[in-house]
DRENPA-700824 format. One record per residue (C-alpha): residue in three letters; x, y, z. Coordinates in steps of 0.25 Angstrom, whole numbers, plus 5000, padded with zeros to 4 digits. Layout:
<atoms>
ALAXYZ;...
</atoms>
This chain:
<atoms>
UNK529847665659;UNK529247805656;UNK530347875664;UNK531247815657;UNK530747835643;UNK530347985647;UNK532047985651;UNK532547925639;UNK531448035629;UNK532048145637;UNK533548105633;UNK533448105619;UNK532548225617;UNK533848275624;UNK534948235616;UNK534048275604;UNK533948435610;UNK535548405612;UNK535648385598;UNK534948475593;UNK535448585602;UNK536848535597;UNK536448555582;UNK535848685586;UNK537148735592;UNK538048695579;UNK537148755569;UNK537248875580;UNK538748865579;UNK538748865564;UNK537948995562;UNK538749045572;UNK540149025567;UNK540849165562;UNK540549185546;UNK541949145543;UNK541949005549;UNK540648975540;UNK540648915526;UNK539749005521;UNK540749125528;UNK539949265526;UNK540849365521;UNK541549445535;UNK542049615534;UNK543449635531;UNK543849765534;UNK542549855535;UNK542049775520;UNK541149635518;UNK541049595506;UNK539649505505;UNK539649515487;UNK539749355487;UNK538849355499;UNK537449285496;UNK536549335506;UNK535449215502;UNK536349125509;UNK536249215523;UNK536649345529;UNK537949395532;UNK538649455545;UNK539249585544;UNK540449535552;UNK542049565549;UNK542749705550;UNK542049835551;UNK542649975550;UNK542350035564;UNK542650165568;UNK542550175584;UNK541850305591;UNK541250335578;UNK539850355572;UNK540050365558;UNK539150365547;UNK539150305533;UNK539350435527;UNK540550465537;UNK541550365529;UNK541250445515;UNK541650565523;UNK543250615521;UNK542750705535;UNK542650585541;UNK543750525551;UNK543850375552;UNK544350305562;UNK544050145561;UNK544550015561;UNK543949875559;UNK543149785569;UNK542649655570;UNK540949635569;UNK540449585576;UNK541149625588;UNK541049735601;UNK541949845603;UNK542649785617;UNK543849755610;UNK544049865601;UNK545349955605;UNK545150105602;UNK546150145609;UNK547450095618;UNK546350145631;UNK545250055629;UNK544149995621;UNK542850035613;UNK541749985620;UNK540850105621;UNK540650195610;UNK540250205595;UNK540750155583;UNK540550155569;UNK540550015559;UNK540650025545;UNK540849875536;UNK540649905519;UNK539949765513;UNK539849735497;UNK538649625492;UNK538249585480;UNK537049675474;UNK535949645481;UNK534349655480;UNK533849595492;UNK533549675504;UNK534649655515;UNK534649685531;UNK535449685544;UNK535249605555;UNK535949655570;UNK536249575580;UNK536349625595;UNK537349745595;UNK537549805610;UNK537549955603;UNK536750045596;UNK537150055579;UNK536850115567;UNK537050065555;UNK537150125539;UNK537150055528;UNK537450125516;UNK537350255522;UNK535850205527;UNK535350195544;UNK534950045543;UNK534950005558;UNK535150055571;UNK534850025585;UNK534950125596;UNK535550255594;UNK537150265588;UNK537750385597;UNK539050435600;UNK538650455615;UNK538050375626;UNK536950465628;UNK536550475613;UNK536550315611;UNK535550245614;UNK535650075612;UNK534849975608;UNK535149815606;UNK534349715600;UNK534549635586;UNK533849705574;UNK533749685557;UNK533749825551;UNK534249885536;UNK533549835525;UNK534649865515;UNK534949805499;UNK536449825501;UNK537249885489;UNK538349815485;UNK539349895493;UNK538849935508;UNK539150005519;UNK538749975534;UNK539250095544;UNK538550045560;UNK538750155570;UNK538850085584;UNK538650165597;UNK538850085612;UNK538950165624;UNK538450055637;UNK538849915631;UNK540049865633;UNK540149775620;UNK539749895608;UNK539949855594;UNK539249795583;UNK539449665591;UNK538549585584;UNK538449545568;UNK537749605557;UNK536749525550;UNK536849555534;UNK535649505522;UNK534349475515;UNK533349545524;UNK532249435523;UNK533349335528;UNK533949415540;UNK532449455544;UNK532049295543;UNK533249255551;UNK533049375563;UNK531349315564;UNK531949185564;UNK532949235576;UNK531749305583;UNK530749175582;UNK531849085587;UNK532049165599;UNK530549195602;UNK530349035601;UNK531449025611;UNK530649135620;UNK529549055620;UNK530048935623;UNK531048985634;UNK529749065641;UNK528548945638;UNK529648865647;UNK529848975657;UNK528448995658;UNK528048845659;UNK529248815669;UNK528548945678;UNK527048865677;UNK527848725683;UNK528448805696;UNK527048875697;UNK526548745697;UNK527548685705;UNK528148785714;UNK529348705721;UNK530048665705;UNK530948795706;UNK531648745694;UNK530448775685;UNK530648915691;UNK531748935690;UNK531748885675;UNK530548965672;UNK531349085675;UNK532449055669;UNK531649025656;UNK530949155655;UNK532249245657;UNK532749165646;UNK531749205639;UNK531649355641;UNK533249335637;UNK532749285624;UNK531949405622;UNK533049495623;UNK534049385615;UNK534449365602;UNK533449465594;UNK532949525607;UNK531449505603;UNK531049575615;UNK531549705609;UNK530649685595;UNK529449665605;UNK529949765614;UNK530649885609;UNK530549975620;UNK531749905629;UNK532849985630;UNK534249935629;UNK534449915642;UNK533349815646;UNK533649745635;UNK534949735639;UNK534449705655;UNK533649585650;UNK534649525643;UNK535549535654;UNK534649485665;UNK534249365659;UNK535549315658;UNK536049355670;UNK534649305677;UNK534449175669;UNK535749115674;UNK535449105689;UNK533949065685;UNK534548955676;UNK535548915688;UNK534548905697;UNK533648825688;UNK534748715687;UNK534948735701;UNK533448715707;UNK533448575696;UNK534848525704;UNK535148575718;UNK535848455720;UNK536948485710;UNK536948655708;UNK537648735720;UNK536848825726;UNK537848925731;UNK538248905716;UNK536848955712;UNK536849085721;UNK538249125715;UNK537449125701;UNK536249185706;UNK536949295714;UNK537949315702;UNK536849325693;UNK535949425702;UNK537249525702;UNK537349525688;UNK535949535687;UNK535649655696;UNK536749715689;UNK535949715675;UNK534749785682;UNK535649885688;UNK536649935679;UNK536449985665;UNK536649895652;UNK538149945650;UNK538749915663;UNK537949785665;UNK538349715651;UNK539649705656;UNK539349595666;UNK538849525655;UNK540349445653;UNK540449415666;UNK539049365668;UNK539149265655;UNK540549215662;UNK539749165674;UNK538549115667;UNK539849035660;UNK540248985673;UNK538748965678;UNK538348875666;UNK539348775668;UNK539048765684;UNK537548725680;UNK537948635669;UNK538948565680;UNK537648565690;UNK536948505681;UNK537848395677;UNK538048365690;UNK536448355693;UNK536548275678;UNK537648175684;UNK536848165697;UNK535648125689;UNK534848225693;UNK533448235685;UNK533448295673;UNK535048345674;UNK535248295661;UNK534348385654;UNK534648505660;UNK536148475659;UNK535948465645;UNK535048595646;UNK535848685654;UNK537148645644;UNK536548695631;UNK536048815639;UNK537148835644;UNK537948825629;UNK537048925625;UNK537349015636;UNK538948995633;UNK538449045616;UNK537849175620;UNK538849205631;UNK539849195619;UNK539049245608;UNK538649395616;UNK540249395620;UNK540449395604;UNK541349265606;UNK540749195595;UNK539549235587;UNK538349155588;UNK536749185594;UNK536249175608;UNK535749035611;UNK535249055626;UNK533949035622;UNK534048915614;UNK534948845625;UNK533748885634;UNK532648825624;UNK533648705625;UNK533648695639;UNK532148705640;UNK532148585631;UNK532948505640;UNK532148555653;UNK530748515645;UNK531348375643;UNK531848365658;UNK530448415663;UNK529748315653;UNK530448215658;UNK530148255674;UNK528748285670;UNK528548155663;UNK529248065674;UNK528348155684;UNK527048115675;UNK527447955676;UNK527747985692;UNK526148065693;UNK525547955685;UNK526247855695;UNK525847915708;UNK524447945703;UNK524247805701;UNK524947785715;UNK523947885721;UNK522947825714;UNK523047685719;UNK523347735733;UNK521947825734;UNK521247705732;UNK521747635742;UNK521847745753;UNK520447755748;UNK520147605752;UNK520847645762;UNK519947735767;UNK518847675764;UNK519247545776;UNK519747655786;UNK518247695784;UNK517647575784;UNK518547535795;UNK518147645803;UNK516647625801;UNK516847455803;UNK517547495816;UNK516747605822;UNK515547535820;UNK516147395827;UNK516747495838;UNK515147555841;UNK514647415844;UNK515547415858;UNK515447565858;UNK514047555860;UNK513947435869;UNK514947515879;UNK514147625882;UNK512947545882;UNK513447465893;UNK514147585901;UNK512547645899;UNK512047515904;UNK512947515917;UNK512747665919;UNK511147645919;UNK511347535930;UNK511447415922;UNK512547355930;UNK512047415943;UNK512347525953;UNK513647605949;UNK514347705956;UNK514647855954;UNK516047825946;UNK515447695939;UNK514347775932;UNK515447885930;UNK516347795923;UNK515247725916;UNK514947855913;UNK516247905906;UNK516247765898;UNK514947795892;UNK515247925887;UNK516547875882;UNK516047775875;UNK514847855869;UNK516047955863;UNK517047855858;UNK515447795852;UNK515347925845;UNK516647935840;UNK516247815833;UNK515047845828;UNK515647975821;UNK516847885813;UNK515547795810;UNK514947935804;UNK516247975799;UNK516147855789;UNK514847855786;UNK514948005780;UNK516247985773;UNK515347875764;UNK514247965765;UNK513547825773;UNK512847885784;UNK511247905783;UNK510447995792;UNK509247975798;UNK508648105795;UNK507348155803;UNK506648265808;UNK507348325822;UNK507348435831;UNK508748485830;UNK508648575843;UNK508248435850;UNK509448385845;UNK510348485848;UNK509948475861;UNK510148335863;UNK511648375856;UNK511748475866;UNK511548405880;UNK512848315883;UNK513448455882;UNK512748515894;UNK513048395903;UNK513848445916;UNK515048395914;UNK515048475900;UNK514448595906;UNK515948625913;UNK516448695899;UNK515948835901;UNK514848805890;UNK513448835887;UNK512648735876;UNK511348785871;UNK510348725862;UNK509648855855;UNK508848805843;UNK507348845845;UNK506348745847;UNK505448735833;UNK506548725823;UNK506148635812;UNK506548465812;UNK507948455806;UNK508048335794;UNK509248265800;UNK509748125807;UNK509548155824;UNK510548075826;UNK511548145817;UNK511148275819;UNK511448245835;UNK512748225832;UNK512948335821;UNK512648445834;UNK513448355843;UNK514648355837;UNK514548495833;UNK514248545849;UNK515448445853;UNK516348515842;UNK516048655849;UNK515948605865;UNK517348535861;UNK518048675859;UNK517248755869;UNK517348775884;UNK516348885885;UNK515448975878;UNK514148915872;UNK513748815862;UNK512448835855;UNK511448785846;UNK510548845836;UNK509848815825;UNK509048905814;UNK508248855803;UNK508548885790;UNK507348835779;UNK507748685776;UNK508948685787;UNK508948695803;UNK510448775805;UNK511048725817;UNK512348815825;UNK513048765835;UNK513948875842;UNK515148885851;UNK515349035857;UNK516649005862;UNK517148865854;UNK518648875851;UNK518948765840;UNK520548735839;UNK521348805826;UNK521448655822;UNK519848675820;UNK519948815817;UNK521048785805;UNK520048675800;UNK518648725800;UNK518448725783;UNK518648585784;UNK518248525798;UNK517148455792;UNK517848385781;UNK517748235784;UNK518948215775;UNK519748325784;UNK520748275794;UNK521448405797;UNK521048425810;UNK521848425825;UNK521848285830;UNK521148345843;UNK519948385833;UNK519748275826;UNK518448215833;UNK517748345832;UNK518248345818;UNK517848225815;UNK516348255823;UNK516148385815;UNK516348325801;UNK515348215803;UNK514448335807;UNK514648395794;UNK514348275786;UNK513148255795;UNK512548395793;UNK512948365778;UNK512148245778;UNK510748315783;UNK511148405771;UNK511648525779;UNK512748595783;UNK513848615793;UNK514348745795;UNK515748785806;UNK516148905811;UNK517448925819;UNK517749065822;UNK519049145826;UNK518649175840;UNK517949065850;UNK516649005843;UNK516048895834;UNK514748875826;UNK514248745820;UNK513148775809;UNK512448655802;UNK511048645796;UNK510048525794;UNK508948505786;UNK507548545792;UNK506448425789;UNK505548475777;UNK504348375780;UNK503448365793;UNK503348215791;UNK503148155806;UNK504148045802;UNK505148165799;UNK504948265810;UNK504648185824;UNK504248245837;UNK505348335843;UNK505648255855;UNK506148125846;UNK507448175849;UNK507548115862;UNK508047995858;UNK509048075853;UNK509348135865;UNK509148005874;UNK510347945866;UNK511348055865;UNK510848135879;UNK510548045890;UNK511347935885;UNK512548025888;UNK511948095901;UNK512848015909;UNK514148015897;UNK514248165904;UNK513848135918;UNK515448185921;UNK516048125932;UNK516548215945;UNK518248205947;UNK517948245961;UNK517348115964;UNK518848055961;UNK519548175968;UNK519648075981;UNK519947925979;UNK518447875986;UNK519147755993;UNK520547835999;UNK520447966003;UNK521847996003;UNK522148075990;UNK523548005987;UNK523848125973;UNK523148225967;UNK522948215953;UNK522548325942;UNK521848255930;UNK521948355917;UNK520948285906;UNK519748325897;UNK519348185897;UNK518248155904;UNK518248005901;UNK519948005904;UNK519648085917;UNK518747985921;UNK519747865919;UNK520847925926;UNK520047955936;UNK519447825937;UNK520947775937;UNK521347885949;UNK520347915955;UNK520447815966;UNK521847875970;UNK522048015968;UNK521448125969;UNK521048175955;UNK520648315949;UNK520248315937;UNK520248425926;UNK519748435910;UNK520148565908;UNK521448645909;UNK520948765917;UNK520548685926;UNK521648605929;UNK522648715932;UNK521548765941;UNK521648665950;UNK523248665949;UNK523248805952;UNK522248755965;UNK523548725973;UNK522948565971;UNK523948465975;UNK523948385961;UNK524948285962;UNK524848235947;UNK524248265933;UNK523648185925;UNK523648265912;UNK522848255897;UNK523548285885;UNK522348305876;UNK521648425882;UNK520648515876;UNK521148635876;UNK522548635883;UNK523248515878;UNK523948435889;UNK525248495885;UNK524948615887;UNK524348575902;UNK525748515905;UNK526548625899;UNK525748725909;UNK525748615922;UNK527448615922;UNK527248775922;UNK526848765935;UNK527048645941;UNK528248545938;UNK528448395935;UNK528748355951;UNK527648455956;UNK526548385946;UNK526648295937;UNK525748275927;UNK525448135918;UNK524948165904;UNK523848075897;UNK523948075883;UNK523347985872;UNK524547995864;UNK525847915866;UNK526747975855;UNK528047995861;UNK528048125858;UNK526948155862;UNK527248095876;UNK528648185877;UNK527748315873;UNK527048305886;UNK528148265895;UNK528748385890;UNK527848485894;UNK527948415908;UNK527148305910;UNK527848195919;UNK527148065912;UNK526148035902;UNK525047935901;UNK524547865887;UNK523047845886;UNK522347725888;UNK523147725903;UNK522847625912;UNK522347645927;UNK523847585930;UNK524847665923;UNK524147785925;UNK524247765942;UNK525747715939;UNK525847835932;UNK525147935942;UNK526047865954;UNK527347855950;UNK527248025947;UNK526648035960;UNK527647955965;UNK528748035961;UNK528248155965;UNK528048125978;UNK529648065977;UNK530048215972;UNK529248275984;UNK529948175993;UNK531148225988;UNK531048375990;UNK530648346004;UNK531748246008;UNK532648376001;UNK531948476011;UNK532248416022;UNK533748366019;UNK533948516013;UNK533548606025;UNK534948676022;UNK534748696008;UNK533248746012;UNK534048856018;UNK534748886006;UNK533348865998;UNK532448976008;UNK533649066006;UNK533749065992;UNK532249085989;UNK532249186003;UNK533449275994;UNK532749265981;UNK531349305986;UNK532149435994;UNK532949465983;UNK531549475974;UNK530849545984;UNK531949655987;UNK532049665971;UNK530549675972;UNK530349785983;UNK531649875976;UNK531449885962;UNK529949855961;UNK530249745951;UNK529549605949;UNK530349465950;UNK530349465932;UNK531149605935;UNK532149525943;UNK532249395935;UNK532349485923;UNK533249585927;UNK534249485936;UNK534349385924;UNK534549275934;UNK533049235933;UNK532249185921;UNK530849265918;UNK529949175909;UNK528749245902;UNK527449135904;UNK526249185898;UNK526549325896;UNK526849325912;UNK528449335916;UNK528849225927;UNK530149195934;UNK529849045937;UNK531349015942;UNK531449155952;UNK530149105957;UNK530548955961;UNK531749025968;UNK530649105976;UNK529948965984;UNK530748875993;UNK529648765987;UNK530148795970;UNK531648825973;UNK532348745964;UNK533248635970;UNK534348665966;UNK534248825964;UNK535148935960;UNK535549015972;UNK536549095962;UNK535349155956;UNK534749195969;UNK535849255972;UNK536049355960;UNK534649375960;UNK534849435974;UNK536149505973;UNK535349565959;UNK534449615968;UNK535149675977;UNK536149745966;UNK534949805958;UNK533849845969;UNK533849955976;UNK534249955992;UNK533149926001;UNK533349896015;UNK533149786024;UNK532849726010;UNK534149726005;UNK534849676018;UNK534049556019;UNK534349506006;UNK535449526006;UNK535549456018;UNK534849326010;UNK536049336001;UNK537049346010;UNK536349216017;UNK536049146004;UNK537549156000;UNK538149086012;UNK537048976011;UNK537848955996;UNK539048966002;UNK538748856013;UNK538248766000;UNK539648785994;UNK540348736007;UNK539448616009;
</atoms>
């Protein structure tokens, strides 16, 4: 309903600026009209005499237009037509009008030069005092009344040199005319192409002509203001808005529009500024015409692209920018003749952007109407001062009212836009509104939810472990090795996923601000102990790290929860151990007055860019930037922080550029030696009995070499390299293999191409995707480098089962993938079936040795000529295999880590990776190279080319077979 109405408002105001603009355009016309064609005609000069008795200069001025005697390339003065010494030389001439026409001879026309003017005009007697009023006149004059100088502008000369021009509309000789007068105007033009006294001279009352030249000079200031309050507040909405190029381009337009008003009409920008010569003046008034077309265009163009031709756009920018240049380059003389031409194609260009718009208005584009409406009284406008400044019909210039139209027309459109966006904001913001609350209750559930469910999930969480603890003390009687190695790995599984639960249960609670502390008097250094010892278990003593607890004895109590405080230095010595495999890891603590500062160091910590990219606002609880790799330790460190925050102190992180991490956080110290605050240092071990020896056995790591050899068969059926950080999945698959195959086991990268580059007789890989530091397609990538898919093939385990995903690894080479959970079942199908063709491929080589014993003939000798024909290229020329694959062009060097390798030559070097179909031409032109561009060197050279000669007939005994 309001769009409609807003719609309909801007209609009408429309058709009432239509018709006020048409008004304004016939009172124009009628003003316009030549004196003869008005009722109240003003007397016109007939033969050099007006006659203005019966004149009544109350009613208005009068134009000194008509016939006046003019004397061509002569400066004559009044007292030069008294003189009988005088020759005259004269005729009569239209005034207004230029001298383009005027024939002084059979040879040419009078377009540079000087003349004199001389018109004789009778009044009634009159008191008042009277003045003249010029209009724009492209010379410089002077002219005498009665004998008397009573204006000038520039300098009157008879050379170019002498004359000097000035042009800008002026109201000058205070006169009380005599009943019979004389007006003699000396006119000198030598670099305009359009001299003469081409525009009218304003005659009458003084106070009048005065009153209607302020009234002239406030219209057009208002229009200035006006055209640049627009200009400027279209600039302030693209600043604001930077992709609405049409407000640019519209502000642009606006203010050299502006500027063209300023040097327009009564040229105020001379009466405030004097000191511009001729020739800027002139510059500016070229430019912004020349400028503000291809600005306007590309206005229209930026509001309708649908419907203006681009191409059509550059021809009037390109256009425009020649005529353009030319202004700033040439002098005011040459370049005022382009000024024809130039109003011809802004003819032509106006009636292309009305069609573009009408087309966009016909297309119901928005607001199409409006600037069709706009761009036509502009454009009307245009057409007026093209014709007025080319003396075809006498009138003002209007471009700057058309422009003030146009303005109108684009407020109205922009109100209308604006008000439609206004009703669109109020609509969304109630939307958003409405929505915030419910994703508000949303997450307000998903909390509660998470909370319900992670306390329902730690009720069978616990019961687990305790049962698994239960078994493992012997409740169920005697196990063996494996069964307490198992029970083991369950127990510690269990106690992490336990964990992982207790920190969302946090996670809540600090979001509500819910969770209460149990604040007490503690020894943190018996704490961070306690923190510090399931790090220096055996199984975590293989990283190439050093933990140490360093804060000294006789600190004072910390004021804080034990429990919580435990997990604070827990997760921040996990979050450092996580990203280091060597170096050290210390604790410290200093006291400072009320607070105990405690810093936890990693010497040689590397923290991923994701982390590094993020540390301002890693402990934001609302921040979920992170890598999803990161997120537990994201998710541990900002619980730290709210629990620092909690015992009202502070957490502090420091990731530096080179390797190395510190963790600062202070806690309050106790302020009252009260025995039910400060207890005996030693309460602490029930601390340490539930977080220690609870998990002595979690990290009791089991021995892969107790699965190398199945206990029951000792016949090793495959050799299986398993590549996996974790300990718990390590465990399953070897629980699952363990009893048929032979299984080495590795959780780190390094180690694993050690043992390949061992010479062991792996048959398999059972490779992990998610690895810590080399990600498992990485592993593959560098596997296939060496060894390819027949020779080893290699299963992938991956959590993921995104297709794309899945084709990502069997691109970088992996034979098969497995989806975790995987049962005992598909992962021995699996396992089998690529043993199984493996064994079929080797099967085949060997049945194609023993059926091929000719073709191994063919084979030796090909290798035999190719590893002759290196090391005779070798002993000559002193050059390496790269310079032979290089300089022959028949062998391709690859570059492989800044090392050069020839992969292809070198399989053509060994009977056992010559290819099986391989090309004996290229063997062949590597040795005939060879031989052409090594020097001789006997017996050298006889045996190979022996080789070649026998290698030849081998080939021709393949082509007769």
């Amino acid at each position: 309903m309001r769009k409609e109405s807003s719609g309909i408002l801007c209609r009408n105001l429309a058709w009432i600026v239509l018709m006020l603009f048409i008004s304004g355009l016939l009172l124009h016309s009628c003003s316009s009209q030549p004196p003869e064609a008005r009722d109240d005609a003003r007397p016109v000069a007939v033969n050099g005499y007006l006659d203005l008795t019966s004149w009544d200069f109350n009613k208005g001025e009068v134009f000194l237009n008509g016939e006046w005697e003019f004397y061509p390339n002569q400066l004559l003065y009044p007292g030069d037509f008294r003189s009988s010494e005088t020759v005259l030389s004269g005729t009569l001439l239209d005034v207004p009008s230029t001298w383009k026409n005027y024939q002084i001879n059979e040879n040419g026309t009078l377009f540079k030069g000087f003349a004199t003017y001389r018109l004789i005009f009778e009044t009634a007697k009159q008191s008042k005092l009277f003045i003249f009023r010029f209009g724009e006149i492209h010379s410089a004059y002077s002219m005498f009344l009665n004998g008397k100088l009573v204006a000038s502008l520039g300098k009157v000369a008879e050379s170019k040199d002498a004359y000097t021009i000035k042009m800008h509309p002026q109201v000058s000789g205070l006169f009380t005319p005599d009943t019979k007068n004389e007006i003699v105007l000396q006119i000198s033009n030598f670099e305009m192409p359009f001299g003469g006294l081409a525009s009218m001279v304003e005659m009458g009352i003084a106070k009048k002509i005065l009153h209607k030249r302020e009234k002239s000079i406030i219209i057009e200031a208002l229009l200035f203001g006006a055209i640049l309050i627009m200009g400027i507040y279209h600039l302030g909405h693209y600043l604001l808005k930077r992709n609405d190029y049409s407000s640019l381009y519209f502000a642009v337009f606006c203010l050299i529009l502006a500027l063209r008003t300023l040097a327009e009409g009564e040229k105020i920008l001379v009466h405030h500024f004097p000191v511009i010569s001729f020739e800027v003046l002139l510059k500016i008034d070229y430019l912004t015409f020349y400028l503000g077309l291809p600005v306007f265009s590309r206005f229209v163009w930026s509001a309708f692209q649908e419907d203006f031709s681009k191409k059509v756009l550059w021809v009037i920018e390109i256009v425009s920018l020649g005529f353009a240049l030319a202004v700033l380059a040439l002098p005011g003389g040459l370049f005022a003749g382009s000024l024809p031409y130039y109003q011809v194609f802004t003819v032509f260009v106006g009636c292309y952007l009305l069609f573009a718009i009408f087309k966009a208005a016909f297309n119901k584009r928005e607001g199409a109407l409006l600037y069709l409406l706009g761009t036509f009284f502009l454009f009307l406008t245009v057409l007026n001062d093209i014709l007025v400044q080319n003396y075809t019909m006498q009138g003002v210039d209007l471009v700057p009212t058309g422009m003030f139209l146009f303005i109108v027309f684009q407020t109205l459109f922009l109100s209308g836009r604006f008000s439609r966006a206004f009703i669109k904001i109020e609509m969304l913001s109630e939307d958003i509104s409405r929505k915030n609350k419910e994703l508000l209750e949303m997450d307000r559930l998903k909390d509660e939810f998470m909370e319900n469910t992670s306390l329902e999930l730690k009720g069978p969480i616990d019961g687990i472990i305790r049962l698994v603890d239960s078994m493992l003390t012997g409740a169920s009687g005697i196990l063996t090795r494996k069964q307490k190695e198992n029970l083991s790995m369950i127990s510690t599984s269990g106690k992490r996923l336990a964990s992982l639960i207790n920190d969302l249960l946090d996670f809540c609670l600090l979001k509500y601000d819910k969770l209460k502390l149990n604040q007490r008097g503690t020894d943190i250094r018996s704490i961070a102990q306690i923190a510090l010892e399931p790090y220096l278990s055996p199984e975590r003593k293989k990283k190439q790290l050093s933990l140490s607890n360093q804060i000294q004895p006789g600190l004072p109590f910390i004021y804080a929860d034990e429990e919580r405080t435990y997990q604070i230095l827990q997760n921040l010595i996990n979050s450092i151990y996580k990203f280091s495999e060597r170096g050290k890891i210390t604790i410290t603590g200093e006291w400072k007055r009320e607070t105990i500062q405690v810093s936890i160091c990693g010497s040689d910590t590397v923290f991923p860019e994701s982390l590094r990219a993020s540390t301002a606002n890693y402990f934001d609880l609302d921040n979920t930037n992170h890598a999803p790799e990161n997120k537990r330790t994201s998710l541990g460190l900002m619980i730290t922080k709210k629990l620092v925050e909690l015992h009202s102190g502070e957490l502090f992180m420091e990731i530096n550029s080179e390797p190395g991490v510190r963790f600062d956080f202070t806690l309050p110290v106790v302020h009252q030696p009260d025995e039910e605050v400060i207890p005996k240092r030693n309460t602490s071990i029930n601390l340490a009995k539930k977080h220690v020896l609870d998990e002595s056995r979690s990290f009791d790591r089991f021995d892969s070499s107790a699965y190398n050899m199945n206990e029951e068969k000792k016949q090793v059926k495959a050799h299986i390299l398993l590549i996996d950080s974790d300990p718990v999945n390590t465990r399953t698959i070897l629980n699952y293999l363990g009893p048929d195959y032979h299984i080495s086991s590795s959780v780190d990268v390094d180690d694993a191409f050690q043992q390949l580059q061992k010479n062991r007789p792996f048959d398999l890989i059972l490779l992990d995707l998610t690895m810590p530091r080399k990600n498992g397609y990485e592993i593959c990538r560098d596997l296939r480098k060496e060894y390819d898919m027949n020779q080893l093939p290699i299963i992938v385990q991956t959590l993921k089962s995104n297709v794309d995903d899945i084709n990502k690894a069997l691109d970088y080479g992996a034979n098969d993938y497995i989806i975790k959970p995987f049962s005992q079942v598909e992962l021995n199908a699996r396992i089998k079936t690529h043993l199984r063709n493996r064994e079929v491929t080797h099967l085949k080589e060997k049945v194609n040795t023993l059926l091929g014993s000719q073709q191994d003939e063919f084979r030796e000798t090909l290798v035999n000529l190719l590893s002759k024909s290196l090391d005779y290229w070798t002993r000559t020329t002193q050059k390496t295999k790269f310079d032979l694959a290089q300089e022959s062009g028949l062998w391709k060097l690859y570059l492989d880590k800044s090392t050069f390798k020839t992969r292809t030559m070198d399989k053509y070097l060994n009977i056992n990776t010559l290819p099986k179909k391989p090309r004996s031409e290229n063997v062949v032109k590597t040795a005939e190279f060879v031989l052409t561009n090594c020097p001789a060197a006997e017996p050298w050279k006889k045996e190979l080319e022996d080789l070649l000669t026998g290698l030849k007939q081998l080939l021709q005994k393949k082509l007769n077979n």
